[in-house]
N, C-alpha and C positions, 0 to 999 in steps of 0.2 A: 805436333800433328796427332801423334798414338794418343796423349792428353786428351784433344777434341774428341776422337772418335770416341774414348771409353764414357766421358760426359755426354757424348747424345747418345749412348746405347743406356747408360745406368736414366737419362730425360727418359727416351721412351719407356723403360722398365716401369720405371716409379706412377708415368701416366698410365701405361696399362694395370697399374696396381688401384692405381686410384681408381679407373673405372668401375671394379669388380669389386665389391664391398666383398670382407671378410667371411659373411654370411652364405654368400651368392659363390656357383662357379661359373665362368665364362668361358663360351667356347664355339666357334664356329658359326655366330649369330644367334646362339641359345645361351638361357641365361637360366640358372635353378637356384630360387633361395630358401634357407629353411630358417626356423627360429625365428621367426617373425611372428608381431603379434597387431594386434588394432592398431594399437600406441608407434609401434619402430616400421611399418612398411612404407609409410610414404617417406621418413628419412632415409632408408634404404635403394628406394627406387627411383629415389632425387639423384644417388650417387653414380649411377647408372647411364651408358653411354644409350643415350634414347635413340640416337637417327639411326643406330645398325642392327637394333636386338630385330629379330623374325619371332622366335618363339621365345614367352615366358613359362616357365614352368613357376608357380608359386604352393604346389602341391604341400601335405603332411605339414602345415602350420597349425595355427590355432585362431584363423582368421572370422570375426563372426559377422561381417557385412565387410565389403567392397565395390570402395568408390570409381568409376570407371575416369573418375575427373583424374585422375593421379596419372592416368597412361597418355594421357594428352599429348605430348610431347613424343610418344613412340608414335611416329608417323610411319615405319616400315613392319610394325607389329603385326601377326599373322595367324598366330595363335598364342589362345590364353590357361591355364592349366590350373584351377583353383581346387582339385581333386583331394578329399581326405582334411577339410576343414569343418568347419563348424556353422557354413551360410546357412540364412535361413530364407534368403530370396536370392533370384537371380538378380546380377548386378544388371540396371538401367541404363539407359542411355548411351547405348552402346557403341551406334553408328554416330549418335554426335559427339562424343569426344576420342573415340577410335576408328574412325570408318577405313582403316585399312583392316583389323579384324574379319577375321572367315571361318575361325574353330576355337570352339569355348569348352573346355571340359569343367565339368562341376558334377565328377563321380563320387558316390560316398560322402556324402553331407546328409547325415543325421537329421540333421533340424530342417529340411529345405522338405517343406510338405505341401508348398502350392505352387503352380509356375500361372505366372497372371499375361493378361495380355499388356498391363503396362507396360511391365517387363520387356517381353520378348519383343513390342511394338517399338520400340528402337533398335530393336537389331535388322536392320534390310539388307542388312549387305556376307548376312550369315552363313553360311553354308555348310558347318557342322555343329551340331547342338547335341552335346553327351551329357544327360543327367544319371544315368544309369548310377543304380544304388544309392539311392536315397530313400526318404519318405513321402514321396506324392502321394497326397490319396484324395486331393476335388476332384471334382465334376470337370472334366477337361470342355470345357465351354465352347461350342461354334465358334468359328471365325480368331480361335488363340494361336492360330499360328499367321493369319489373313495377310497378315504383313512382311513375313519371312519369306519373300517368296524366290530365294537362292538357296534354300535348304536343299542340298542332296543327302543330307546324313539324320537324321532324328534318333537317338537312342534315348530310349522310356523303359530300358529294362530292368525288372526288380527293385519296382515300386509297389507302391499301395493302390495302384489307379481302381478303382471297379467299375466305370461308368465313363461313356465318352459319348456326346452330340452327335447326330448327323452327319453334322457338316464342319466337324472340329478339324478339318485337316482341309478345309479351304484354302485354295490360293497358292498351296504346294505343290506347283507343277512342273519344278524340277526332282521335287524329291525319287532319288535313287533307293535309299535304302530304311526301312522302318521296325525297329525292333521295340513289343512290346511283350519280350519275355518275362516272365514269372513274375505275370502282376494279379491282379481277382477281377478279369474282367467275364463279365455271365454273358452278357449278351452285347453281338453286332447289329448294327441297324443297317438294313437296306439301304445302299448308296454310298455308306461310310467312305467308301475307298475310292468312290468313282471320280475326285477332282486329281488324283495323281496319275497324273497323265503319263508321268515318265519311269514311275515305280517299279521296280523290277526283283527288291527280295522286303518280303512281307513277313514275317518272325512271331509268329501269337505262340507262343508253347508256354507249358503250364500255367494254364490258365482256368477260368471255372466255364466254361464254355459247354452248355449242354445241346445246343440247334443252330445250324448254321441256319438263317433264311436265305430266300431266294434274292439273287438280286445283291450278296453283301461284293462276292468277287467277279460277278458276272462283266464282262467286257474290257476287262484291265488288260490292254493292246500290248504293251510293254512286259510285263510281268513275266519271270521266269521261276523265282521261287516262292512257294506257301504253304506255310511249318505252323500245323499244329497241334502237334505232338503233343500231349501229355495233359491233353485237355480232359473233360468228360463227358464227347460227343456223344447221341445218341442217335440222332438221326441228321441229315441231307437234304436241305432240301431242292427239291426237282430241278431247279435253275442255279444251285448253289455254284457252280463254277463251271457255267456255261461261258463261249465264248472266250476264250482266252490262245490265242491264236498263236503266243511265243511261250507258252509254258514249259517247263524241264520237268519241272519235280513238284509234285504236291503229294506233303508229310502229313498223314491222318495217324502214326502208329500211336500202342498206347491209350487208347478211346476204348469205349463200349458199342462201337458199331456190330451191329449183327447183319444189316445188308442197308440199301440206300436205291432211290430211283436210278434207272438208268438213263436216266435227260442229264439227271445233276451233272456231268461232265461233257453234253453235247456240242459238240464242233471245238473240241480244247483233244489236241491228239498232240497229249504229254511225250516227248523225247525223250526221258530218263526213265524215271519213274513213279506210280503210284504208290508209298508205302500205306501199307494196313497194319502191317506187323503188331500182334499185342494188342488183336481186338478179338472179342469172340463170331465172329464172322459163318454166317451158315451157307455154306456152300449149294450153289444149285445151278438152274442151266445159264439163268442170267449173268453169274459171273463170267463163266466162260463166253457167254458173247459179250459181255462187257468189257474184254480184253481185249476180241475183236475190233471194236468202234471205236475205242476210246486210246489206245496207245498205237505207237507209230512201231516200223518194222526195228528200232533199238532199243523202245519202253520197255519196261517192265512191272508187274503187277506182284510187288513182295507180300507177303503174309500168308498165312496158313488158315486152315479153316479148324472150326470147334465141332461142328455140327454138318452132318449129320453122322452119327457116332462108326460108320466106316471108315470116314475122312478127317476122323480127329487128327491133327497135327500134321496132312499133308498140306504141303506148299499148293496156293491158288493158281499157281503157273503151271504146277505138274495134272490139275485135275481135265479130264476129255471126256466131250460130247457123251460120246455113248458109254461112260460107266454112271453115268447122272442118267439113260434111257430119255435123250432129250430130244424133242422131236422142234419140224421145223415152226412149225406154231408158236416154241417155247422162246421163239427171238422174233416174235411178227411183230408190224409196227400197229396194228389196229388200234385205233383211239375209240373215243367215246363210250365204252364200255360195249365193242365190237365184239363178234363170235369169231374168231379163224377158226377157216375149217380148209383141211389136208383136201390136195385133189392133185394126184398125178405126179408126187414130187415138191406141187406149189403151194401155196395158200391164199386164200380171198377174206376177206373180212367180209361178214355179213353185218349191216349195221343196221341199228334202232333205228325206228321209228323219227322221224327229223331233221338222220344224216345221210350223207352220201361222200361218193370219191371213195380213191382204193384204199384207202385207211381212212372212211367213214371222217374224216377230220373237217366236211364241210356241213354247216346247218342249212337245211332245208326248213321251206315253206310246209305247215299241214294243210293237209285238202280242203280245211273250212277257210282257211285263210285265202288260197286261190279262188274259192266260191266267192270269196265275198269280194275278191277284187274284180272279176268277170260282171255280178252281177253292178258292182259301180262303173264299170266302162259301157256297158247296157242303158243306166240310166243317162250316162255323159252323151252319148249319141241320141238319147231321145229326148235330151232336151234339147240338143244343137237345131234337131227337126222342129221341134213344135218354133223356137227362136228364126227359126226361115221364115215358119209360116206365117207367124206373125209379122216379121217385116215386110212379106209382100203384100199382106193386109196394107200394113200400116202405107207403103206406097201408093197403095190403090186407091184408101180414100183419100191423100191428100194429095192425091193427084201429080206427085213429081215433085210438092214445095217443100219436103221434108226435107232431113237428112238427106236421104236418098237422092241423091238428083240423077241416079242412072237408068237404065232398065229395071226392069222389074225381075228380068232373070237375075243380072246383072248384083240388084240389092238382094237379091232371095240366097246368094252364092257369096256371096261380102258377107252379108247374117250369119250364115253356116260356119263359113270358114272362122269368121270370127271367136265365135261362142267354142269351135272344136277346144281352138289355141289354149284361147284360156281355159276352158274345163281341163286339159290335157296337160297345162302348166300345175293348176291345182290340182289334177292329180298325183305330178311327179313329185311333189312339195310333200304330200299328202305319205306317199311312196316313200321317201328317204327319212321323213320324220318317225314313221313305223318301225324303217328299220334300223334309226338308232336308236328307237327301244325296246325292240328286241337282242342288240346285241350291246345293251349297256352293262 
């Protein structure tokens, strides 16, 4: 009987031995092999118990393309770990010979300098994609991700990218979290971000980034963090991260900002913080009502100011109203290049010539413009009259066989009525077409 048991304990040894190649260690559902080359991983990963691995780690080989056809058989695989080799593409075919697959790492690959939508266009069932450190540097082409569309994870950081589409992040609307740390990217395009619907930390730092335009982060409902730090911002624009309803923290330190509109953060009342820290920043009455509007009662507004040479190096949180002699004017909302002027405590905006309303923000009609609509409703009434006149004519002489088979009052009032409708229809026609080109 001791005989049997020590023979099925020394069976089971030998088969856990055989599962775990020499190369590989096994452990727990994870498997890590090293020493492997082009030539020895698929006899390696034949030897391997395929229905229980979760994660492969195939990290620090010397692997320089990798067949996804080889994992066919890991039907519970979960994630892939090709980090620290020699790819020079991402491996294909991803969801069809592994669709249990959900995290690919492929950090630190040298040669890996374009990511295609071939590529990534069989991965559907992905939901972590780590390139970070390698050498990307295309044109990240619209619709290259189109088909990913379970990514919550995207890491692009510390690559070569410079340049990315429009609409290169189509279809990504689970994506959680997006890092495109210290890459050369110059310029965002309006809208870039607006398909991540579920986005919530945005990572642009060190980057060559000189203008945010309007419109790149505006309305991102989700979003709590956006870093980017160590760019060489120089200006804001007015809309640049309007709207953003769940924000924490937006990282500007590190830039060359000296000041920025104050729309650019309107209806976004950040919870943590604004940092500025490590820009040359000139302090005036705007900031301090820009702390006002813009953060909530635990925000905070970090950095110091450079200018104006009283306030070199005091913190933006510590400067007040009245050592800036800032009057209420200095925070009015007047648009349209409006005058405010002080009366009593309040202020009124006086506005140009065009505008009106209490910050001037709506356009008005000018006086010739009224003139000439009055003297067209003048001519639409005089013509409705002389079209009467002539209808009761026209019944007159034919005596009842016209058209008219009514009264004579009767057609003389049908005429009027008629002719107003229409003249009045072409006017309003007339009306709405004017003023969609004046406010085109």
């Amino acid at each position: 009987m001791k005989f049997l048991l020590i023979l099925l304990v020394f069976c089971l040894v030998s088969s856990t031995v055989q599962e775990c190649p020499f190369q590989c260690e096994c452990a727990d559902h994870k498997v890590k092999c090293s020493l492997l080359t082009d030539q020895s991983v698929a006899g390696v990963l034949r030897r391997l118990s395929t229905n229980s691995i979760k994660k492969l780690d195939l990290s620090k080989n010397v692997l320089t393309s990798f067949n996804m056809v080889l994992l066919k058989d890991f039907t519970k695989l979960e994630t892939l770990v090709l980090n620290e080799n020699k790819l020079s593409s991402v491996p294909s075919g991803i969801s069809h010979h592994v669709p249990s697959l959900k995290k690919l790492h492929i950090r630190h690959n040298s040669l890996l300098r374009n990511l295609t939508k071939h590529a990534l266009g069989g991965a559907y069932n992905l939901e972590v994609l780590d390139v970070k450190d390698s050498s990307i540097s295309n044109l990240l082409h619209d619709g290259i991700f189109y088909n990913n569309s379970k990514l919550t994870v995207l890491n692009l950081a510390s690559n070569k990218i410079a340049a990315m589409e429009k609409y290169v992040f189509a279809g990504l609307r689970k994506l959680v979290s997006l890092d495109l740390n210290n890459n050369r990217i110059s310029d965002l395009r309006p809208g870039t971000f607006k398909p991540l619907n579920s986005i919530q930390r945005i990572l642009i730092n060190s980057n060559n980034l000189i203008h945010i335009h309007n419109q790149v982060f505006t309305g991102l409902k989700s979003v709590k963090l956006i870093s980017l730090t160590g760019n060489q911002l120089r200006a804001l624009g007015p809309q640049a991260f309007q709207s953003l309803p769940n924000v924490t923290t937006i990282s500007l330190a590190d830039n060359s900002l000296e000041s920025f509109s104050k729309s650019a953060f309107k209806y976004s009342y950040i919870s943590k913080e604004i940092d500025l820290r490590g820009n040359p920043i000139h302090c005036s009455c705007f900031i301090t009502s820009f702390e006002l509007r813009t953060l909530n009662s635990q925000g905070k507004l970090n950095g110091a100011c450079l200018t104006p040479l009283q306030f070199t190096g005091r913190s933006l949180k510590s400067i007040k109203r009245n050592e800036l002699g800032c009057t209420t004017c200095d925070f009015n909302e007047c648009k349209n290049n409006a005058t405010c002027i002080i009366k009593d405590d309040y202020y009124f905006c006086q506005c140009l010539k065009g505008y009106q309303g209490k910050f001037c923000q709506t356009i008005t009609e000018d006086e010739d413009s009224t003139i000439l609509w009055v003297v067209i409703l003048i001519i639409i009434v005089l013509v409705a009259v002389i079209c009467s006149v002539i209808g009761w004519w026209y019944h007159r002489k034919q005596k009842g066989l016209s058209f008219c088979v009514i009264t004579k009052t009767q057609c003389c009032c049908c005429c009027f009525i008629t002719v107003v409708i229409l003249c009045l229809l072409l006017f309003f026609m007339l009306r709405i077409v004017s003023y969609m080109y004046e406010h085109a």
